[in-house]
N, C-alpha and C positions, 0 to 999 in steps of 0.2 A: 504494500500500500504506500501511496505517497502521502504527500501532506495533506492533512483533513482540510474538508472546504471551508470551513468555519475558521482558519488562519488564513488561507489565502483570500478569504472575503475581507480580511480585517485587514490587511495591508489595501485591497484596492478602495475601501472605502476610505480610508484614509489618506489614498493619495488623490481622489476624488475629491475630498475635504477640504484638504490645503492648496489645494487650487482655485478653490471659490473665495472672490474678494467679499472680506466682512463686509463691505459698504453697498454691496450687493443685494446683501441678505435681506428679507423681510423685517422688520423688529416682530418680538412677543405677542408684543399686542395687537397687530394685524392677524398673526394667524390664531388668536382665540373666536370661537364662533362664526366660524368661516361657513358660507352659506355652501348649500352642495351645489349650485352653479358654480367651478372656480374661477371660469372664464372673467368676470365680472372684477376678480379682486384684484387684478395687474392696474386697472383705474381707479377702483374703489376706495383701495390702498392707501394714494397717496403719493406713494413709493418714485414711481418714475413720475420725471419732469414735465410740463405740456407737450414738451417738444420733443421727448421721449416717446410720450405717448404717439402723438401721430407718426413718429417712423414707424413703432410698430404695428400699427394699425395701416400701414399702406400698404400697395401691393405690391409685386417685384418689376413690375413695370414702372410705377411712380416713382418707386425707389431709384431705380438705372435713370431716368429721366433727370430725376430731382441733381443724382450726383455727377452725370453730364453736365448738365445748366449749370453746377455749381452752387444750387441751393442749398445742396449738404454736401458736408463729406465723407468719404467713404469710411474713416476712422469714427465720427459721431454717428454713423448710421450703427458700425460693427458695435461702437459701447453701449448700444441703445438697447443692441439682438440680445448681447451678453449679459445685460441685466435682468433685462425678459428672461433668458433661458434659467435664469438663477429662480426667479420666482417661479417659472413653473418647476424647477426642481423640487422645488421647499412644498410645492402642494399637491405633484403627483409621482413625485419619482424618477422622472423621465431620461436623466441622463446618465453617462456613463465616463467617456473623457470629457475631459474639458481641455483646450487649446486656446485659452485667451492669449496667453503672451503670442503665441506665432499669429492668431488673429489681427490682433492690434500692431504690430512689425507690418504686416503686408498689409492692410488699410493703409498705414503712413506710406507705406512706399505707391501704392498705387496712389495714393492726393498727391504726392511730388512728382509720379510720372503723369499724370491730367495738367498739374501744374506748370510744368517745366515744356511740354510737349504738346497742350491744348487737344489731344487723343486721349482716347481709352484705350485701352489695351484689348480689350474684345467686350461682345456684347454683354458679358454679364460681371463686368468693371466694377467691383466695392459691393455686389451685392452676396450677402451673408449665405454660405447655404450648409445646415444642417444635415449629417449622415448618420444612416442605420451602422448599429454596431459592427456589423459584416465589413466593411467601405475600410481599409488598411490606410492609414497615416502614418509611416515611419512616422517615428520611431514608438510611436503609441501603441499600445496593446490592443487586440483585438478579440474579446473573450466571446463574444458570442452567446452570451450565458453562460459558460464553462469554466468549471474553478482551471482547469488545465492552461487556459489559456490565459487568465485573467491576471496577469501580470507578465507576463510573454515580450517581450519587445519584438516588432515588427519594421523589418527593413524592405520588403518590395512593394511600393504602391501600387492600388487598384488601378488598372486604366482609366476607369472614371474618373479616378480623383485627380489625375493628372489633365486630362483631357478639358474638366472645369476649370483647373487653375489656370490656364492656358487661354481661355474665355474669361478672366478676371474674377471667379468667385475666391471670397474667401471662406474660409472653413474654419469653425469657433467652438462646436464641439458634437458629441456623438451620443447616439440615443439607445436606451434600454430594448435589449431583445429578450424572447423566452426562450430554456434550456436548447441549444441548439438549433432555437428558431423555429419548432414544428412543435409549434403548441398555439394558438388561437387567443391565448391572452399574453399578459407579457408578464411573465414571472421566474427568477434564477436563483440559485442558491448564490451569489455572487450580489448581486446590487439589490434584490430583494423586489417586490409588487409594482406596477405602475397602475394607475387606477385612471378611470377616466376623468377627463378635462368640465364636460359638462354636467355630470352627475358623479360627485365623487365615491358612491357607492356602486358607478359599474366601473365594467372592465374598458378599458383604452385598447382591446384587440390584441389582434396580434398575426403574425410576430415583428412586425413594425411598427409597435405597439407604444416606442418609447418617441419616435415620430409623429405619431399622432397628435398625445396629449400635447408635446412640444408649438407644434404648428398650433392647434385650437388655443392653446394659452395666448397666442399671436409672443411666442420666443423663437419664432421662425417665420420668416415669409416663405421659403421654400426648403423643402426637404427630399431625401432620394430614402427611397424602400426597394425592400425585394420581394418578389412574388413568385411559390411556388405551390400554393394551394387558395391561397387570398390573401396573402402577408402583407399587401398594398393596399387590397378594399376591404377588407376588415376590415383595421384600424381607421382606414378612412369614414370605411360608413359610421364605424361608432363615436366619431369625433367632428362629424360633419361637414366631411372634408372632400376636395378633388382629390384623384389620386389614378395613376393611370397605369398597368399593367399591359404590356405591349406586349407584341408576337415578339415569341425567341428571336434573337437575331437583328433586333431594327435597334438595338441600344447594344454596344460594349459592356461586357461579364467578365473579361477575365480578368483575376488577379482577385476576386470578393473571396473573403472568407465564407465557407461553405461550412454547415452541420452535418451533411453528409457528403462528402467527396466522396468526387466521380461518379455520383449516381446522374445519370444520364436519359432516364426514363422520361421523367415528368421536369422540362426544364423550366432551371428558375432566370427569374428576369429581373431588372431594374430598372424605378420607373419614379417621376417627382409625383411626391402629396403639396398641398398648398389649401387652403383658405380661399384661391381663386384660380377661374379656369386659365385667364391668361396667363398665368404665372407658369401652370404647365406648358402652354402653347409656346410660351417664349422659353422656356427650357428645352422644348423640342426644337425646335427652330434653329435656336443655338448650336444642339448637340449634334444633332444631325444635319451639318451644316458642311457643305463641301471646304468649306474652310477649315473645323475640325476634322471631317475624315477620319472619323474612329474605325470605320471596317480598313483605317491601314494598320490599327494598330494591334485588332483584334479578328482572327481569325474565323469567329464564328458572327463578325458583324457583316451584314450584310450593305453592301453599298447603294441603297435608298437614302435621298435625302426627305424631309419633312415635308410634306406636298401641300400646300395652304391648298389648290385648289382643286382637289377630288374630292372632297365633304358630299356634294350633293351635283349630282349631274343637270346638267340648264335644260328648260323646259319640263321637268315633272318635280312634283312632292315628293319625298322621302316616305319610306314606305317601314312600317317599325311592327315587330311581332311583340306581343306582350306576355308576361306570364303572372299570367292573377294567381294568390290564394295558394298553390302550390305546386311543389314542382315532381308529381307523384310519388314523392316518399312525406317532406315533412311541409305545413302550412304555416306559413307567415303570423306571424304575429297582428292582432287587430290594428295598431298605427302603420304597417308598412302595407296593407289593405289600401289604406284611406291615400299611400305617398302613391301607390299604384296607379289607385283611381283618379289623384291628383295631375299626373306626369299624362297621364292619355287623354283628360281635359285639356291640359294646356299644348300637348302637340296637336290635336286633332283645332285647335285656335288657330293656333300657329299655319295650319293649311296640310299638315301632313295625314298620313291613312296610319291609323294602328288597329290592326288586327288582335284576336286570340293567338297564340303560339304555346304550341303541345311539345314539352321539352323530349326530349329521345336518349332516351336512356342514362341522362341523369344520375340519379342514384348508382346504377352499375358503374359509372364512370368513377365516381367519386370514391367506390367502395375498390374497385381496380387501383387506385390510384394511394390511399392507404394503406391497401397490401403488400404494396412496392415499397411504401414508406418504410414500414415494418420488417420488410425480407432487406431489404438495402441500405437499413437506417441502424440496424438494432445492436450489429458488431460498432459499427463505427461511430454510435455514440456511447451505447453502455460501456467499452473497452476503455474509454476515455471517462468518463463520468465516475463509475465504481472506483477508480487506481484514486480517487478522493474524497469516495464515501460519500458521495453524491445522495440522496432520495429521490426516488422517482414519481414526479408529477403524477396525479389520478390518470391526466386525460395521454399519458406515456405509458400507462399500463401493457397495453396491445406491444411496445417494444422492446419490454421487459417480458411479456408472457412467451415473443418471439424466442427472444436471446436465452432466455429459462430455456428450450424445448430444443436448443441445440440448433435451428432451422438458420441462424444466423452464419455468413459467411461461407454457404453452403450451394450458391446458388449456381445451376448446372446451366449449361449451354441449351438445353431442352427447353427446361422452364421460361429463363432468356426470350426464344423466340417465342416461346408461344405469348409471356406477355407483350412484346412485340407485336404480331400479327394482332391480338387482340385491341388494344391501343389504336391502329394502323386501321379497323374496320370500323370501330367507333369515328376512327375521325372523316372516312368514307361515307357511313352512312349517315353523317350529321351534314355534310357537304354536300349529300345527294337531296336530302330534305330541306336544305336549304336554297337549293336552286329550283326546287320544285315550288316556288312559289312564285315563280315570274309565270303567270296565268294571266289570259284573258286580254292580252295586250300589255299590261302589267310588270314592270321591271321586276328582277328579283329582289325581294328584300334587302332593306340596309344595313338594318341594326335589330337586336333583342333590347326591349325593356326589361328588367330582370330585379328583383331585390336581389341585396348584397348578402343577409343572413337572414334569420328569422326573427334575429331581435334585433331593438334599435340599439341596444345596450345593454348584453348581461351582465346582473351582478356580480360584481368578482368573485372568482372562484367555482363560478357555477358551469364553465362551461371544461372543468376538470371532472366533474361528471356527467353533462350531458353537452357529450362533442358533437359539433354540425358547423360542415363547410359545404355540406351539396349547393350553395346559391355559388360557388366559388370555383373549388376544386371541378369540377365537370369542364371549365371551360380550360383550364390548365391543360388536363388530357386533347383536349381539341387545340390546345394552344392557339388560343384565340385574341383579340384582346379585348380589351374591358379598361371602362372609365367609371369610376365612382362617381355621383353627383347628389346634393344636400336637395334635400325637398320641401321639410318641416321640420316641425317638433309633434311628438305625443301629446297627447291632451285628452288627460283622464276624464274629460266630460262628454266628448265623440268616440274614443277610442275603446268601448265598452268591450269586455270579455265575450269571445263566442257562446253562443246558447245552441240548442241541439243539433250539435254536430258530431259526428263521428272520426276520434282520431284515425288514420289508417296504418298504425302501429306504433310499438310502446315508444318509441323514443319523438314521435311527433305528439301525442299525447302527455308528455314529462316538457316537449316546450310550450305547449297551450297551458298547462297548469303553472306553470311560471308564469303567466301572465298575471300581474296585476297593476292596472290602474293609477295607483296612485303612487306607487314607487317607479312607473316608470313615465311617470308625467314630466315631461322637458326634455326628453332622450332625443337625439337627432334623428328622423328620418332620412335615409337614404337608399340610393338606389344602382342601379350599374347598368349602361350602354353598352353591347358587346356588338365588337364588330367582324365580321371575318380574318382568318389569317393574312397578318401586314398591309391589312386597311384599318392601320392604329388613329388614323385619320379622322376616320367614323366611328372607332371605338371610343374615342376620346368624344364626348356628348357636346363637343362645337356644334356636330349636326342635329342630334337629337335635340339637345336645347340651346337654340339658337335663342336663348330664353325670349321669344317672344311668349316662350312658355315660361314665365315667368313664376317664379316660386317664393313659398312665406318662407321666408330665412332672414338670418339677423342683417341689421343695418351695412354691417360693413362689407355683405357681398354684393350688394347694387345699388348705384347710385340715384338710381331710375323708379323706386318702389318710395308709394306712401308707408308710414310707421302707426301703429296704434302701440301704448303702454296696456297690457293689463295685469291686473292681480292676480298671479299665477302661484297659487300655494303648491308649494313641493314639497313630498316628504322631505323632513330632516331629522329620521330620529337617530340618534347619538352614536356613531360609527364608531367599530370597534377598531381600537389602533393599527394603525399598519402592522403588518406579519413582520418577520420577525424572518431574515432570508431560509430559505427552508422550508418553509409552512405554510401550504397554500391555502389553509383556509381563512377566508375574509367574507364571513357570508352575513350583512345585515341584514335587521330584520326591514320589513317591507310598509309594514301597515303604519308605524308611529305618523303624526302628521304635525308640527307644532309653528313653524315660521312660515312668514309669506312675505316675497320680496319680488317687488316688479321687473318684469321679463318684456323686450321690446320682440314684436312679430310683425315681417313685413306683411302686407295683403299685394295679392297678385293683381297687378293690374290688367285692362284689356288688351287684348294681344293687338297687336299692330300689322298689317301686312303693309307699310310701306317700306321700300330696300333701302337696308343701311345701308352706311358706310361702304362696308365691303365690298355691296355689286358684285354684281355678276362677273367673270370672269370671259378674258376675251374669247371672242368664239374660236373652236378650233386650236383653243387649249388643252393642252395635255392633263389629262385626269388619273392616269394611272402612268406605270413607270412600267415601258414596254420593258419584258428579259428578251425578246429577238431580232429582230433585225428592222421590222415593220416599229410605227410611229404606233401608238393607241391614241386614236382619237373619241372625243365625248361622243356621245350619241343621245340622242331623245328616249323616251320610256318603248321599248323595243320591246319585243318575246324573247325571253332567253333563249339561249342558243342562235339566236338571227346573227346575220354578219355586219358588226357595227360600224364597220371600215365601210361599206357599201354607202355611197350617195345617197341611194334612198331612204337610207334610216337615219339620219339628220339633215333633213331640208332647209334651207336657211329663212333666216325671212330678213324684212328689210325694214323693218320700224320700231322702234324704240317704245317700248311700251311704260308707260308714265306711272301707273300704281298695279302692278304685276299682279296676276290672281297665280296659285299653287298652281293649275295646271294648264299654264298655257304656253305654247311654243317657245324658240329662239329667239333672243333678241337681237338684235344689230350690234355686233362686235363692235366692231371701231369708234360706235356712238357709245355705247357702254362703258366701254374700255373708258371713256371720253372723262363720262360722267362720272363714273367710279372714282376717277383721279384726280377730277377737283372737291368730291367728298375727300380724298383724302388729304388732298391739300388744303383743306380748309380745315377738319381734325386736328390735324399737326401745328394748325396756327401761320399757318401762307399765306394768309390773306383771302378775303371776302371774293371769291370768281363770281363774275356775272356775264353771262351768254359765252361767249369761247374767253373773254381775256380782261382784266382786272381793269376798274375805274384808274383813271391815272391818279396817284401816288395813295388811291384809298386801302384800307384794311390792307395794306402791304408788309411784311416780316423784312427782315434785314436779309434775311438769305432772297428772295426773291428781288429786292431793290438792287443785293449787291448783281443779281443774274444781271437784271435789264441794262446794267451801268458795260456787260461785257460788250466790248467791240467787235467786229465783223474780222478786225485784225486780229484781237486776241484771241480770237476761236480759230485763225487758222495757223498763228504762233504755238498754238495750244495741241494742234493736230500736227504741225513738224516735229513738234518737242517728242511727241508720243512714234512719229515717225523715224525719229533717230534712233530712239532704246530697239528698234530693229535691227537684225541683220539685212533682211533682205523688205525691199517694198512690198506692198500687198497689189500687186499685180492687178488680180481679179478684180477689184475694187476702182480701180483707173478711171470711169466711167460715171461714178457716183461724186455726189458731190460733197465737200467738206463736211457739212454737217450731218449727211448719212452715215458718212464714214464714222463719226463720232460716237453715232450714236447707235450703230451697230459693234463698236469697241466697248463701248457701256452695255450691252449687254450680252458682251461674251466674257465681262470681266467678273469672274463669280465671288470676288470678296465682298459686292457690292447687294449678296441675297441672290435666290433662285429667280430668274427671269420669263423664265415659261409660265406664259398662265398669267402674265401679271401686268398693268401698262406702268410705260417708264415712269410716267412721272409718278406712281403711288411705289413705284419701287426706290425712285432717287428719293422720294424722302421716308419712306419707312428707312432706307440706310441712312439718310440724315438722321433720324429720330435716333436710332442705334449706335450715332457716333461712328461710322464707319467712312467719314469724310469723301461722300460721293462728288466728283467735279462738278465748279459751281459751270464751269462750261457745258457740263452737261443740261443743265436746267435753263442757260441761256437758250443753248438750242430749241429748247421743246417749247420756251416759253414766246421765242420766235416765230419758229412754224406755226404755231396754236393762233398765235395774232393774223399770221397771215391765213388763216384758215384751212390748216392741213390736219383733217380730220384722221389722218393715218398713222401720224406721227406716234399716239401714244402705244403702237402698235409693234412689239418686238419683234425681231426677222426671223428668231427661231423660230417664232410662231407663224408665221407667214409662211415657211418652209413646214409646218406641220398640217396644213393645212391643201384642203383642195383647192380650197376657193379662197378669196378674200373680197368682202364685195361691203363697198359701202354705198348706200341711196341705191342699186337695184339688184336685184338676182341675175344678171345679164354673166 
């Protein structure tokens, strides 16, 4: 035996300890009679500054923005995360390293590099981000839950972590997992319980569980989790959180500390949680950005970049399957009912079609997928765990019953294939039924609505008895992806207990009897978009809620929602102290009821159908990432199987349609493209467009004043300068004139963002907006042509070569 885990817990808690600055800390008297909302007490408190507060209440967008501009800097942003993380420490457990000192060194050094150099270093420049204990920082230990490891020094960084540092993030510290990460809440003999954020008597999930509470505390604007059964949306659903689980492959994994190495069955993935959807979207963007290039650095990444523009194909609705009530093993809890029925009012607002959806096989998938766990998990955690006298979790039993019966380490080449071929016909028949629903004219399905668990939040320690990932684990085996998204909260006065119904076996009958009312009044409702393998695009709920479906959620996820206060009594009866590491039992009781303290609930507003921002995307944009030789072009709502490359299954049209209904044809590319780009230029703060080209010197930005001031000279000074860093002239190009030339250079120059799919000018200034110093010659140009009325301009050449046609004013 090695050294008992109860010594090695006590050096890492202690060095855990003396890393946290006193002045950090809570005082006493903050944390006596702390309400089971914690969320509430980071303001409540006192504690942090005004000016505190709103960093961490912003989002990672506002944040990159704010610390470009120079309205913060990236060292007050990082002291602002680190005192946040501190307070959620002190009320749910959530961390594990702490890395203030290297945090605060690279904050100062990236304000003297923006300082000294008026750049950023990459898109995600000073902003803070949070890692699952898995995520290796030389020289920090990486336990994993594991006394083995829990004081360990670690010299080779994860890809990940390097590949962010490299995009400007910094990294301040790292969050609680459970025993080797395959446990469902977050509990170790090493750091001891994490509890949830918004009721401090459930569970925070898991096993990204230390994630969660972290982000919902707002001690994180952005976090990275791993998902190999629902280690992402757990803890997301139960803390009311984004959080996105992507097809193996489209994110870099190697170099993460793993619970079970080399197990290859059921692969795990990494994916950001966040408090808001952008915050993910721009962490994708980022990561998967031909600038980073992670599938150079990782062999099992595949080289797809981020596709802003495959969400939803032009000219039809988005078509979404649902699954109500349950998913033929166990039934949802009475508030994830009401988030169901909620999510399919607001898409079917929104202009899209949701159907019923009959999941397939499910349960087998999930039960397939645990027995792997168990045959592939049970040597290579218990051989580790026991050599320190470890206890094993309730809901770990099954890897302990394994390892007991000798079955562990034993597994033949026979068995191998056959889970294999088994695995392999699951994910056939689920992709055979899935394309069986493009009927009747009717495109195939986009997305599954799906809850995330069965609760909104079990009470901790309850789910070491009665384990359930079937909302989860089924899509792992299909390796699918899946986006968590916040819907509501519980409300013991709607969300009444079923009445005559028949459980359909004992273990979905043990989660209905856990159901009660008033202990689980405030819990987050959430849900999960799953979208086909490496259309993480659609999985990630951009499409699904484009929130015109708009949802009751707290103030800080939408700018755009009215607020009512009410008097929302929650239980608080008197929680029994944190466990004690080791002891998973924390089970309060449910029924006490004694404080009530006001809770803010948005109300959904009316859905909108007229087109933001965003727009449509230009016609004859690329929507998917062809693997062969041929371009993929969009197509209209077609019969599956039809040939979408064929002219007649996207006819064009030629008018610009002014308040777009869900199901009506193609609009006018170029006119689009038009309109799209001065939404976006008027977003960003470009100044006021009206009709093709701005009032003279009104609602103008300094960047657009400084374009107009370019001369005709220095745009062709501008285009020798760029002529000489050649060897050889561009021949082919002889023909074209300067400012074609320019501006077909701007969009083959990929550090400036993906170009396909997109018009120049919403691209030159989203990389404006991104600090990626796009030429202001460029926007002279476009802002030239556009006066002169060349409606073609906004219109990139790739795309013009992806295309059959290009046609503005007729179908000729």
């Amino acid at each position: 035996m090695g050294q008992h885990y109860k010594e090695i817990a006590a050096i890492a808690l202690k060095r855990r300890a003396d890393a946290i600055p006193k002045e950090y800390l809570l005082p006493e008297t903050a944390l006596a009679n702390l309400p089971l909302n914690l969320t509430t007490v980071p303001k409540s408190s006192g504690h942090l500054t005004p000016a505190e507060l709103e960093i961490i209440e912003a989002d990672a967008e506002d944040i990159l923005l704010k610390i470009r501009e120079k309205k913060w800097t990236a060292l007050a942003v990082t002291e602002a995360f680190c005192k946040a993380s501190i307070v959620a420490q002190q009320l749910t457990n959530c961390l594990t390293e702490i890395l203030f000192p290297e945090a605060i060194a690279r904050a100062k050094s990236l304000d003297e590099h923006l300082e000294k150099t008026g750049q950023v270093v990459g898109p995600l420049h000073g902003l803070p981000i949070s890692l699952k204990d898995c995520m290796i920082t030389p020289p920090h230990p990486s336990s994993i839950g594991m006394a083995c490891y829990a004081n360990e020094p670690t010299d080779e960084e994860t890809i990940l972590v390097g590949v962010l540092a490299k995009l400007g993030a910094v990294f301040y510290v790292k969050t609680n997992v459970p025993t080797a990460m395959m446990m469902m809440e977050t509990i170790n003999v090493v750091w001891g319980e994490t509890n949830g954020a918004y009721h401090s008597g459930t569970s925070c999930g898991g096993s990204s569980g230390g994630e969660g509470a972290l982000l919902a505390m707002r001690g994180s604007p952005l976090g990275i989790g791993t998902d190999i059964g629902g280690s992402i949306r757990i803890p997301s659903a139960f803390n009311g959180l984004y959080g996105l689980k992507p097809s193996f492959g489209r994110f870099p994994v190697y170099g993460g500390k793993s619970g079970i190495t080399g197990q290859d069955f059921i692969y795990a993935n990494n994916g950001p949680m966040s408090r808001s959807l952008e915050s993910l979207k721009l962490y994708c963007r980022a990561v998967l950005s031909t600038e980073s290039s992670p599938w150079n650095l990782d062999p099992k990444c595949i080289p797809i970049p981020w596709r802003e523009e495959v969400i939803q194909p032009k000219g039809r609705k988005l078509r979404f399957g649902i699954v109500f009530d349950h998913d033929g093993e166990i039934h949802v809890q009475p508030p994830i009912v009401r988030g169901l029925a909620m999510a399919k009012k607001a898409l079917e607002a929104a202009g899209h079609e949701v159907f019923e959806w009959e999941p397939l096989n499910h349960p087998a998938m999930v039960d397939e997928m645990n027995r792997s766990f168990h045959t592939l998990g049970a040597a290579a955690i218990l051989d580790l765990t026991l050599q320190n006298e470890e206890p094993v979790y309730g809901s770990m039993k099954n890897y302990e019953a394994t390892y007991q019966k000798g079955e562990h380490g034993t597994l033949g080449p026979t068995k191998l294939r056959e889970m294999i071929i088994k695995r392999n016909a699951y994910q056939k028949a689920y992709l055979d039924k899935w394309n069986a629903t493009a009927q009747d004219g009717k495109g195939v399905m986009d997305g599954i609505i799906i809850a995330a668990s069965p609760w909104t939040a079990p009470r901790l320690g309850l789910t070491q008895e009665i384990f359930c990932v079937n909302y989860t684990g089924a899509f792992n085996v299909l390796d699918y992806p899946s986006c968590t998204f916040p819907v509501t909260f519980a409300d013991k006065s709607i969300d009444l207990p079923r009445k005559d119904w028949t459980p359909l076996n004992e273990l979905d009958g043990k989660i209905q009897a856990d159901y009660d009312p008033e202990f689980y009044h405030g819990t987050p409702v959430a849900l999960q978009c799953v979208g086909r393998r490496l259309e993480d695009e659609k999985g990630c709920p951009t499409a699904a809620l484009q929130l015109n479906a708009k949802r009751a959620r707290l103030p800080c996820q939408s700018r755009s929602r009215s607020l009512i206060v009410i008097d929302n009594p929650i239980s608080t009866s008197k929680l029994p102290p944190s466990p004690q590491p080791g002891n998973p039992k924390h089970l309060p009781q449910p029924k006490s009821q004694e404080r009530h303290f006001p809770r803010e609930i948005a109300i959904m507003p009316p859905a909108r159908r007229t087109r933001t921002s965003s727009g449509p995307a230009a016609k004859g944009a690329q929507k998917t990432l062809s693997f062969g030789n041929k371009v993929t072009k969009p197509a209209a709502a077609v019969p599956y199987g039809k040939d979408i490359s064929s002219p007649k299954a996207h006819p064009l049209s030629n008018t610009v349609k002014q308040e777009p209904e869900p199901d009506t044809g193609h609009v006018d590319s170029s006119a689009a493209v038009l309109q799209q780009a001065k939404a976006e230029l008027e977003s960003a703060g470009l100044g006021e467009i009206k009709g093709n080209v701005k009032e003279e010197g009104e609602g103008k930005s300094e960047d657009v004043l400084k374009a107009e001031k370019v001369s005709d000279a220095q745009i062709k000074r501008y285009w020798r300068e760029r002529e000489a860093e050649r060897r050889t002239k561009r021949v082919h190009q002889e023909e074209l004139a300067v400012e074609e030339k320019i501006l077909r250079l701007f969009d083959m120059s990929s550090q400036y963002g993906p170009a396909i799919g997109i018009a120049r000018m919403k691209r030159w200034t989203r990389a404006q907006k991104l600090g990626l110093a796009p030429p202001i010659e460029v926007l002279a140009v476009l802002l030239k042509e556009e006066k002169k009325g060349n409606d073609k301009i906004e219109r990139a050449y790739v795309d013009e070569l992806m295309s059959s046609k290009f046609v503005v004013g007729d179908t000729a």
